[in-house]
Each structure stands twice: as C-alpha cells, then as structure tokens.
C-alpha positions in Angstrom: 148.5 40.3 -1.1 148.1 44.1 0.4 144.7 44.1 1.2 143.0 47.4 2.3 139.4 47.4 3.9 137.5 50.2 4.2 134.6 50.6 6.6 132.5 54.2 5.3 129.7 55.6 6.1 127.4 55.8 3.2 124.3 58.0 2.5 121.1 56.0 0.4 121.0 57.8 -2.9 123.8 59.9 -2.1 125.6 59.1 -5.3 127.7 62.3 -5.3 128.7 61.7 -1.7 129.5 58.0 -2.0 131.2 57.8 -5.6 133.6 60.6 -4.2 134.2 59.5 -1.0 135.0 55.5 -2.3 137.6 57.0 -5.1 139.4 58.9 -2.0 139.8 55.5 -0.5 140.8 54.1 -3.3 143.8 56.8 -3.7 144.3 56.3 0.0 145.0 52.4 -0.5 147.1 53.4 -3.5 149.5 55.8 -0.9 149.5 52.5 1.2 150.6 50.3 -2.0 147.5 47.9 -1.4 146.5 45.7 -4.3 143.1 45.3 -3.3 140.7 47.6 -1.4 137.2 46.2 -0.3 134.2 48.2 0.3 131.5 46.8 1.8 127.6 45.7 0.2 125.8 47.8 -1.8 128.1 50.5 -1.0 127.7 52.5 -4.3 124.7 53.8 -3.7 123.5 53.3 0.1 122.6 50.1 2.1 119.1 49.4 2.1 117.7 51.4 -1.0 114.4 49.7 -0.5 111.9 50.7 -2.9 114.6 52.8 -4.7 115.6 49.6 -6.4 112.6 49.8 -8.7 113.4 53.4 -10.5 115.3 52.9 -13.3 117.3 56.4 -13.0 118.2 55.1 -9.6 120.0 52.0 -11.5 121.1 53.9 -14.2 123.2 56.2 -11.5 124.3 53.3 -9.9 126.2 52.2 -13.2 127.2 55.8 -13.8 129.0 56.0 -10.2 130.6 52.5 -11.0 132.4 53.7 -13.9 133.4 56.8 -12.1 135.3 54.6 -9.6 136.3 51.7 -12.3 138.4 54.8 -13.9 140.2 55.5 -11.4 141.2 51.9 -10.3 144.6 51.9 -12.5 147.4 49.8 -10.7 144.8 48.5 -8.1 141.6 46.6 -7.4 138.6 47.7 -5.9 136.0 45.2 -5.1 132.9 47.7 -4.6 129.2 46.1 -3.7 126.1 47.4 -6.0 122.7 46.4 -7.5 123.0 45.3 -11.3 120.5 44.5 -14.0 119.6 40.8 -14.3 120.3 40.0 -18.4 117.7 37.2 -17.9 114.3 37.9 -19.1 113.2 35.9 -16.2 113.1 35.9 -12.7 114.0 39.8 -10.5 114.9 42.2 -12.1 118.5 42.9 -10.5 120.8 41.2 -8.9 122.8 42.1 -5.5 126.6 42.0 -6.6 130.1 42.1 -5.9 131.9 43.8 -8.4 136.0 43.8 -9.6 136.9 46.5 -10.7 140.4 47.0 -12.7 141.9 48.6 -15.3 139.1 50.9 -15.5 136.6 48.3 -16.7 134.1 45.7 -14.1 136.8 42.7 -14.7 134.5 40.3 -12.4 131.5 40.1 -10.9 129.9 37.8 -7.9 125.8 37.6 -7.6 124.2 37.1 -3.8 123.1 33.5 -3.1 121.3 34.2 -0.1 118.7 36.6 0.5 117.7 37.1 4.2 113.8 37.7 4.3 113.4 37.7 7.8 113.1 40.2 10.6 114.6 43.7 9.0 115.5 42.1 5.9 113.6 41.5 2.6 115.8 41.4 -0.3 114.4 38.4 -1.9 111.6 41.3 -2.9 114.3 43.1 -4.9 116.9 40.5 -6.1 117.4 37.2 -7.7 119.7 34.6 -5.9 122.6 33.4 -7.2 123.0 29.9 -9.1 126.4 30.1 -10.4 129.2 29.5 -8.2 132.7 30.7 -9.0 136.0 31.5 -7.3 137.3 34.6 -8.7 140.9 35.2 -9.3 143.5 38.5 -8.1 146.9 38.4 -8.7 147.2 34.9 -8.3 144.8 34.6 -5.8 142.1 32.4 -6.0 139.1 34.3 -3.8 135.6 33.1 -2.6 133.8 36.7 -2.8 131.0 36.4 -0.8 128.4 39.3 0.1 127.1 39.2 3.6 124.4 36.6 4.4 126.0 33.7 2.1 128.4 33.1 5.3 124.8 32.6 7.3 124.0 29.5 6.1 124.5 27.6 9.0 123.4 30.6 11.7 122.0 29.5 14.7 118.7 30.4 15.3 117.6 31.3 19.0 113.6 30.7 17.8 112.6 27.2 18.8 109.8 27.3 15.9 112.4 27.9 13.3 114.6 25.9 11.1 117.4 24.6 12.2 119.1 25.5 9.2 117.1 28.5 7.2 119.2 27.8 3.6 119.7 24.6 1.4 122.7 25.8 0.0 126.0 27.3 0.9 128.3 29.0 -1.0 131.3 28.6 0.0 130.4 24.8 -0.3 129.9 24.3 -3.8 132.8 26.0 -4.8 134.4 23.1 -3.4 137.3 24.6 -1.4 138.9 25.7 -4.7 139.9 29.7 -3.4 143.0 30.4 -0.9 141.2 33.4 0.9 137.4 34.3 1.4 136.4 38.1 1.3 132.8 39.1 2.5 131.2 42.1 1.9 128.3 43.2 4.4 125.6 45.6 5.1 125.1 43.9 8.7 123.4 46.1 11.4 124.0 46.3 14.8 122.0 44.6 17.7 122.9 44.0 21.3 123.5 40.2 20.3 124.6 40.9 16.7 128.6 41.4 17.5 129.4 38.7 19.4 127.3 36.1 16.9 128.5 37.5 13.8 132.4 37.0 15.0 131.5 33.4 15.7 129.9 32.7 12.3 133.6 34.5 10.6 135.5 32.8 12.9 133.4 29.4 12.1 134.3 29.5 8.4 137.6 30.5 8.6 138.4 27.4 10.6 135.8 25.4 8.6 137.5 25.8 5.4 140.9 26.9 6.8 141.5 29.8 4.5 141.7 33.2 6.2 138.5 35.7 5.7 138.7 39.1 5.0 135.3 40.9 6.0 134.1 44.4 5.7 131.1 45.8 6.9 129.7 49.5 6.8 129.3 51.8 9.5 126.4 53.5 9.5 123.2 54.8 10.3 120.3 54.9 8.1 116.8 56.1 9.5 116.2 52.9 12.1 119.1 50.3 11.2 122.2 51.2 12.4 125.9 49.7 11.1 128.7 48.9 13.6 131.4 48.4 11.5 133.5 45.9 13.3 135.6 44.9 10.1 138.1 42.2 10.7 140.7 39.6 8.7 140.4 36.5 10.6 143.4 34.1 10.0 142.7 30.5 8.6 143.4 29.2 12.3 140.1 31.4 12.9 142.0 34.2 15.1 141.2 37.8 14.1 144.2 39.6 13.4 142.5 42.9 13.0 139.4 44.7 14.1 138.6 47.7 12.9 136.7 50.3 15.5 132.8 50.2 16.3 130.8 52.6 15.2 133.1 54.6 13.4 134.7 55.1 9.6 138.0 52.9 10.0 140.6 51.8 7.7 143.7 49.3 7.4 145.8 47.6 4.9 146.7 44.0 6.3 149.4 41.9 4.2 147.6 38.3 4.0 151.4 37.0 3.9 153.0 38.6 6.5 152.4 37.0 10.5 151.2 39.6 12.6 150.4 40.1 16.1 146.5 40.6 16.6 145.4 44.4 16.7 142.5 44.6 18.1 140.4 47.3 19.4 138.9 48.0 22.9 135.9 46.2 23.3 132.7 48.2 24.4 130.3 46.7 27.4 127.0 46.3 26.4 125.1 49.5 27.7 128.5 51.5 26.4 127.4 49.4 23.1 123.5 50.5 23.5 124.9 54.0 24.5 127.4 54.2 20.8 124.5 53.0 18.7 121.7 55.4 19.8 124.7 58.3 19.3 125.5 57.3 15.8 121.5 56.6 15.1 120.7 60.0 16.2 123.7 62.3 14.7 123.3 60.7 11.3 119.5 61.3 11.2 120.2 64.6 12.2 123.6 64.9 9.7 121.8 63.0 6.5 118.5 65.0 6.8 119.8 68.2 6.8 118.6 68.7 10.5 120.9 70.7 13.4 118.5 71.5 16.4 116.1 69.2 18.5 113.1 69.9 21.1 111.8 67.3 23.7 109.5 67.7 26.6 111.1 67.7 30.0 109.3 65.9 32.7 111.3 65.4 35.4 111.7 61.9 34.6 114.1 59.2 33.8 113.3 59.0 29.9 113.1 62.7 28.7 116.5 62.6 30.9 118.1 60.2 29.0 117.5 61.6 25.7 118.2 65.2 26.9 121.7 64.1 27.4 122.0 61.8 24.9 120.4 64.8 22.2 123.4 67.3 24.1 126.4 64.9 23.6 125.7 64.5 19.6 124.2 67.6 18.7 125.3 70.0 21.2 123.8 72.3 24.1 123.5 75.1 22.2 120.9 73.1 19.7 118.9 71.5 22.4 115.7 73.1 23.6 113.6 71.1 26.5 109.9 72.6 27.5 108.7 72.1 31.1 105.0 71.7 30.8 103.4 71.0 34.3 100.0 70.3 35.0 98.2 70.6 38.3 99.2 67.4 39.0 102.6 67.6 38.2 105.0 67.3 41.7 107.4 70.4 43.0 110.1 67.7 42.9 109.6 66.3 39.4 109.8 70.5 37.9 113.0 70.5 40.0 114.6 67.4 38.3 113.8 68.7 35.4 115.1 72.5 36.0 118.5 70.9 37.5 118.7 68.6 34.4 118.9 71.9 31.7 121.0 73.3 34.2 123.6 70.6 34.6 123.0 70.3 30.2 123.2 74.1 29.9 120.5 74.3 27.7 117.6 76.3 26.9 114.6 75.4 28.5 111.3 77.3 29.3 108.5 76.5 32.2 105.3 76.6 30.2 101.9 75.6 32.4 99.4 73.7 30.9 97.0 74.2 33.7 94.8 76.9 31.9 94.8 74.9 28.2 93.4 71.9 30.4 90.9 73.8 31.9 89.7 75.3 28.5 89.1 71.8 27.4 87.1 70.8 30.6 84.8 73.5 29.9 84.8 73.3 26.0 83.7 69.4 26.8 81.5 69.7 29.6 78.4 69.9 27.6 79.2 66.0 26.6 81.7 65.1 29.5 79.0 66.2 32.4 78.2 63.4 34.8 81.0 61.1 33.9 83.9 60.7 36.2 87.8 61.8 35.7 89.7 59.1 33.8 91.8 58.2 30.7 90.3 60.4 28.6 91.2 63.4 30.5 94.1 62.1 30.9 95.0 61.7 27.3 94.2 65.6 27.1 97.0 66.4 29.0 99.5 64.7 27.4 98.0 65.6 23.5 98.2 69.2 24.5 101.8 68.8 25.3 102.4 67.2 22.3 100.4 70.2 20.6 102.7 72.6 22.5 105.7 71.0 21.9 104.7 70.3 17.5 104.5 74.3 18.0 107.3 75.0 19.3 108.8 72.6 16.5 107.3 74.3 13.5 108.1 78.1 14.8 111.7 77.5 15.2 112.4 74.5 12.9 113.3 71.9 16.0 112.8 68.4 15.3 111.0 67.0 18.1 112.6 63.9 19.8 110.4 61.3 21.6 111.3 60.2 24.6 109.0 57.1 24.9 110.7 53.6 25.7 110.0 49.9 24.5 108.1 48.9 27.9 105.8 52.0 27.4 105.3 50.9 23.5 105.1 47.3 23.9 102.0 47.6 26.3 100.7 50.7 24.5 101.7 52.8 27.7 101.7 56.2 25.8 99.2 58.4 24.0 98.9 58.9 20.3 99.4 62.4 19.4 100.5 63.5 22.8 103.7 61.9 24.2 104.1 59.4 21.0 104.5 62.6 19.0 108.3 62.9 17.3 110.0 63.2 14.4 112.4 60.3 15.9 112.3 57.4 18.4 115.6 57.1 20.3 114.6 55.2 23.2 111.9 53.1 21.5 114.0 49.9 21.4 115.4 49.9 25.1 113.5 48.8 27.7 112.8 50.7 31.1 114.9 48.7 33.1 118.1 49.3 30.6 117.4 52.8 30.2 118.0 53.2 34.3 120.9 51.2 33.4 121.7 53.8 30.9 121.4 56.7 33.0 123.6 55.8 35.8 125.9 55.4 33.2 125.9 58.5 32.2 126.4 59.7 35.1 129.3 57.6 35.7 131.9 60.5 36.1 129.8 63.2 37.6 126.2 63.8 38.2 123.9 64.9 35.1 120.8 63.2 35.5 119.6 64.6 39.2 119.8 61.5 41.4 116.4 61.5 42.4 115.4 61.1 38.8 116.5 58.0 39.1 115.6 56.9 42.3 111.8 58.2 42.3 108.9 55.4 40.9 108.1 55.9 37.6 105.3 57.9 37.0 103.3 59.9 33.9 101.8 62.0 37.0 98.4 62.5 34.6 95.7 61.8 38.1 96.9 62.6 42.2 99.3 60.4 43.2 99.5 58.2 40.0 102.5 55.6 39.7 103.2 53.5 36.5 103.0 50.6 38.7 99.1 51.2 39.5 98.7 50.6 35.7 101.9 47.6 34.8 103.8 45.2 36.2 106.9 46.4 37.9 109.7 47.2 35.4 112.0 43.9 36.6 109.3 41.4 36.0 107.5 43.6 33.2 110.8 43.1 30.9 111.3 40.0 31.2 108.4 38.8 30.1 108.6 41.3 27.0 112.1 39.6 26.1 110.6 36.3 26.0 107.3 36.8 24.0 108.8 39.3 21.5 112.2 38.6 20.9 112.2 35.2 21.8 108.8 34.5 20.6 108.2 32.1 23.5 104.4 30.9 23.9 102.1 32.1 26.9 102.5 28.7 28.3 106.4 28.7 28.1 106.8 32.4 30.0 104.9 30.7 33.1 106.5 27.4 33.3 109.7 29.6 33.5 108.2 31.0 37.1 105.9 34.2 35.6 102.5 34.6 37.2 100.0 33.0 35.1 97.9 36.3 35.2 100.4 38.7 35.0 102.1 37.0 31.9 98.5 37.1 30.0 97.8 40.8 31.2 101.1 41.9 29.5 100.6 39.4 26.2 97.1 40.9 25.8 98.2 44.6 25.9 100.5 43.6 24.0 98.8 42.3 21.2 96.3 45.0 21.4 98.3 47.8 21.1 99.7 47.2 17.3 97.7 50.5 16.2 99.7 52.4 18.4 102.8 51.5 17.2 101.7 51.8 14.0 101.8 55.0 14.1 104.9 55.6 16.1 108.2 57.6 14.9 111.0 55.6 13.3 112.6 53.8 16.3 116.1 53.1 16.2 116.7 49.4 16.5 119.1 48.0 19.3 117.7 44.5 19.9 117.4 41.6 17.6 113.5 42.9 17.2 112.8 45.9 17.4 109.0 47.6 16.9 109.0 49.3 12.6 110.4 47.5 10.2 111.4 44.2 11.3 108.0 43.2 13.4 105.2 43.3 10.9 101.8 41.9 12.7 98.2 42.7 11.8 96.8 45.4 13.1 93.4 43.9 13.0 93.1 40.1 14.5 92.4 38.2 17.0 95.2 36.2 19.0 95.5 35.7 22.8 94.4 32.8 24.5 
C-alpha cells in the first residue's frame, strides 16, 4: 500500500483554512498515486479546541468540513482526525475519532481509548474513551488505527510518586494482533525530552507487535504548546525508514511493500531544538493572530538580547522596535550593549530616560513614603513605569509587546507584576537562565550579535547602586538545578539535599517558589519547551500553605 502522511499546520477553528488546505493534500497524494493519506489528530478543526468543544456550531462545522473532504476522496482514502457526537445518551458528549473516509461518505470510524489528563492535557473533560476495539480494513489491509496516547500505555514515567503504568488497558492489545500495520494519529507537542521518548515508545510497538507503524503528527504552534512534527514509518523490525522534518509542514508517500533505505533527516542539538521551537511558537502567534510588529524593552542584558534577535529572525528588522529606558542607576556599559545590539539587529530603537518619571513619583509619594528607607517598593516603580512606557508605545503604534522574562526569574517570582512581567507573549518563560546564555552564544555562533559583554557581565536588574541578581538568588548553576528537580522532577526537599544541595539554599529557593504562584498567575502565555512548563500544565493553588 502507497501510503502518504501529511504533517500541516493547522489553525483552532480555522475551518476554512484547514478544510482547504487537507483537500490540497489529498489531491497532492492523488498526483503521487497514494491509496491512503493520513492526517494527523483532530486535524479538522485545530488541535486543542479546548472549551470550543462545547458549542454546538463548533461541532456542527466540524461535520460540515468532513463532508467537504469526504467528497473529494474519490479513488483514495483519507484517514482525517476530528471530534464526533457520542449517539449514547450517556456518558461525554463526543468522542475523539479517527475517521475513513472514501467514496465520499465516513466508511469507518476509530474512538480514542486513552485520554491523557495529566500535565498539558485534559481530554477526559471533553471526550468519552473508547470500549470497542476493532481493526479496520483498506484494500486488504487489516489496520490498528490508533490516535496518539493509545500507543502510551506503557510510557515510562520519570516521577517516582507516579504509576508505573498510568492505563489498565491497551489497545493495540485487545485487538489481539489481528491488523498487518498500525497507523497513529497525533497531536503530540514538543518538549526538550519529548523527541527522543516518543521515537522509543513507536519504535517499542513496532517491535512489540512486529507490524510496521505509520505515525503522523502535526506541526504546529498554538498559543503555548508547540508541534514538532517529526512523522515517521517505522518498519516491523522497529527501524524508522522515514522521518519527516521538525518543525516544519512535510510530506511523503512511503510504499509499505517496497524495502527502502532509511531517509532520515538531520537531527537538531538540543539548544538548536530549544532555538526551532521558540521560532515556530513566536511566528505562528504572530501569523494566526493577525499580528506583524513587536516592541520589547532593551536593557542591555542577556534576556531582552535573546528575544531581540530571536523577535528579528522570525518577524523581521524592519518590524522590531526595542526602547532603551535607563534609570539613574542604569550603567554606561549596559546603554552600550544595548545601543550595539539594535545596531548589529538594524532595528529601530529609541533612548528614552526614566529618571524624571521616577522622580515625579518620589515626590507624588513623599507625603506617605517620608521617613522610610529606599527599597523594593521603589524599586518596583522603576520597572512598572517601564512597563507603562513600553504598553504606550504598544497601543500608539499597534506593537505587541514581547516579555523578555526567563523561568529562573518566574520560578522564584524574580520579576514585577505590571512592570517587566508585562507582554502580550512569553518567549523565554520556559528556559532557564543558564540555557538562555547557552542560547545566546549560539546565536552568535557565526558572527557576533549579542555584544560579548552582554554575556559575560553578572546578571543584574540594576534597580539600587551596584545591585547584582546574585545579592538577591542563588547563582544561576546551582539556582537551576535545583528548579529542575522540584518542578519537573517533582523531587521532595529532602531528596534535592541528599543529592549534595545546601540544606538552606534548597528551602530558600522551594519557598520562593511556592510563594510566588500569584505572579505567575498573571503572567503572559509562555511558550512551553520543557516537560513542565509554568500556564497550562502546572495548576497549583494560589492560596495554601506547603513548605516545610
């Protein structure tokens, strides 16, 4: 069988966009003679929907784009992923589903058995599980259709507290090897582990049931989660024959009869990895909301760097706008970074002093700030009149402010609300401080772009004389490592210092931690790199009481 798999970028709700651009690809594997093309989960109208799922017009568009592309499949299959109405009186009201079409009519239709409710996910809010378990049958094949998380039944899990095995039942299991090929639709986002775990667990059942697997995943980004693509046919020896590309809209039609040499794609290091997701996260917010030009606040240091060259390669210099804002504390050397930095960017920036605005709140609050000493709270007033500054500068000329804060500064609460928290988007929010210097010196890997003693300097928010992040934190080395292990490893107080953290250290960070939920409450979206990332995934109380 001529299989073609097609890896797209779909839009949520976009059922114009998505109808039209599926039936290309569906002419496309028609050119190629394919008899079946694959798209991937819930592709018809946008991967995740979310609360969508519970407007009826939003399902009744869903069926109207299926028939649209059911029409069309004359002389081929098209195995297409969307939501569809449960006939049982009982239990959710839709179902997540594969669906064949042919012949312009649904010919077959698979349910989703398992439905992830952990970190990012919550589907089991939406859908009811599968309990009917079926091979399906094209041209003579005999097919396990699968939809993303029903190969996950036996995932490892890296969290000591959890199950060793999170579902009672598999799939592919109870149909009790009665299917010559396994196909897999997915909707399964990118993290800096997720690649490399997600091959094992295709390659795993491949070899377990020695059938070869045909897998298709979107590429994508939608508000945080972001889609790698990284589609593949695995052989039933468990060697992947094909790859498609990372991060981009691929396409191939593989002949599950034919041998083949593996084609496989270069593979991306880790921070080129971090560096392709924030690129595809950021262009597609940009692309899918309508939005062309960005602002950010240019401080001479290593984070508003990062994203000013990150915001340049995706949206262009011509659409990125950086404000210099010094204060009187600000150094000569950290207004020269960030002059050299526009000028090695080529793009618009302008040198606006807060020193004056600062001093009109010092007198404004003198009658109730006389007799108390400098500190946080003038502080904070520095960096919420930026954030003032640069929300103007936003609304005048319709720029979408970009926050430059990272995960060390959020995780500890290292920012202030309304000043330098202020954006319309999060790029940096998921990488830690030690991994965006790693970032920046690759991106200066060729030629200097980020001025070398941005990088080089200590960290510092340069709000008091003299102030270094490291009066307030940990340093950065130690700092992360202990972030890693009590939020995406979830390790206990306890466990972080028998591993060789100082006892005091490790309960300074857990506590700011822990009180510092409000904050990132009210952070921008952040888009996710890691296996838990701050928004959606990492829901904790914002009230409560748990330290040690």
């Amino acid at each position: 069988m001529k299989i073609a798999l097609a890896q797209l970028n779909y839009k949520v709700g976009d059922f114009d966009g998505n109808t039209q651009k599926m039936l290309d690809y569906v002419q496309k594997a028609k050119q190629e003679n394919a008899d079946l093309v694959v798209f991937s989960e819930l592709s018809v109208c946008g991967y995740p929907p979310l609360d969508f799922l519970e407007n009826r017009d939003f399902i009744q568009r869903t069926e109207k784009s299926i028939r649209a592309i059911a029409k069309v499949c004359q002389g081929i299959t098209a195995i297409v992923g969307a939501p569809v109405l449960n006939p049982n009186a009982k239990g959710k009201k839709l179902f997540n589903s594969a669906l064949v079409l042919r012949n312009g009519k649904i010919e077959n239709k698979v349910n989703k058995t398992l439905l992830p409710t952990y970190d990012i996910f919550d589907e089991y809010r939406y859908f009811e599980p599968n309990t009917e378990f079926k091979s399906i049958e094209i041209d003579g094949y005999k097919i396990a259709l699968t939809i993303c998380e029903d190969l996950w039944d036996d995932q490892p899990v890296e969290n000591s507290f959890a199950q060793s095995k999170l579902y009672t039942v598999s799939p592919l299991q109870r149909l009790n090897d009665q299917f010559d090929l396994i196909i897999n639709i997915a909707a399964s986002p990118f993290s800096t582990l997720q690649s490399d775990t997600r091959k094992q667990v295709l390659i795993n059942n491949a070899k377990r049931y020695q059938k070869p697997l045909v897998y298709v995943n979107q590429t994508a980004a939608n508000t945080e989660l972001i889609f790698d693509g990284q589609s593949m046919f695995i052989d039933a020896k468990g060697t992947v024959l094909y790859q498609l590309k990372q991060f981009e809209e691929d396409f191939v039609v593989i002949d599950t009869k034919t041998e083949q040499q593996a084609q496989l794609p270069c593979s991306f290091t880790e921070i080129e990895s971090v560096y392709q997701a924030i690129k595809l996260g950021l262009s597609d917010y940009f692309k899918k909301m309508g939005f062309s030009k960005a602002v950010l606040g240019l401080s001479g240091g290593i984070d508003s760097a990062v994203v000013a060259t990150i915001a340049v390669q995706v949206l262009g210099k011509k659409n990125v706008v950086g404000l210099l804002m010094p204060s009187k504390f600000s150094s000569d050397h950290s207004i020269t970074d960030a002059v050299d930095l526009a000028k090695n960017l080529g793009i618009e920036h302008h040198i606006i002093s807060i020193k004056e605005a600062v001093s009109a709140f010092d007198s404004t609050l003198m009658p109730v700030f006389d007799g108390t000493e400098f500190g946080i709270a003038e502080e904070n007033i520095q960096a919420r009149i930026r954030g003032t500054l640069l929300m103007a500068y936003s609304n005048k000329f319709g720029h979408i402010l970009l926050n430059t804060s990272n995960k060390s500064e959020a995780a500890v609460g290292y920012s202030t609300l309304y000043g330098d928290m202020n954006g319309g988007l999060s790029i940096l929010g998921d990488v830690y401080k030690t991994k965006v210097f790693e970032l920046a010196n690759w991106l200066n890997r060729d030629h200097e772009i980020i001025p070398r003693n941005t990088i080089v300097k200590p960290p510092s928010a340069e709000l008091r004389p003299d102030q270094k992040d490291s009066d307030s934190l940990p340093d950065y080395d130690i700092l992360d490592q202990i972030l890693v292990r009590y939020i995406e490893k979830k390790e206990s107080i306890q466990n972080i210092i028998d591993a060789g953290f100082e006892e005091t250290t490790v309960k300074r960070t857990v506590l700011m931690v822990n009180r510092n939920e409000y904050k990132r409450f009210q952070s921008p979206p952040i888009l996710r790199i890691t296996g838990k990332a701050f928004g959606m995934g990492r829901r904790m109380p914002l009230v409560a009481k748990y330290d040690f």
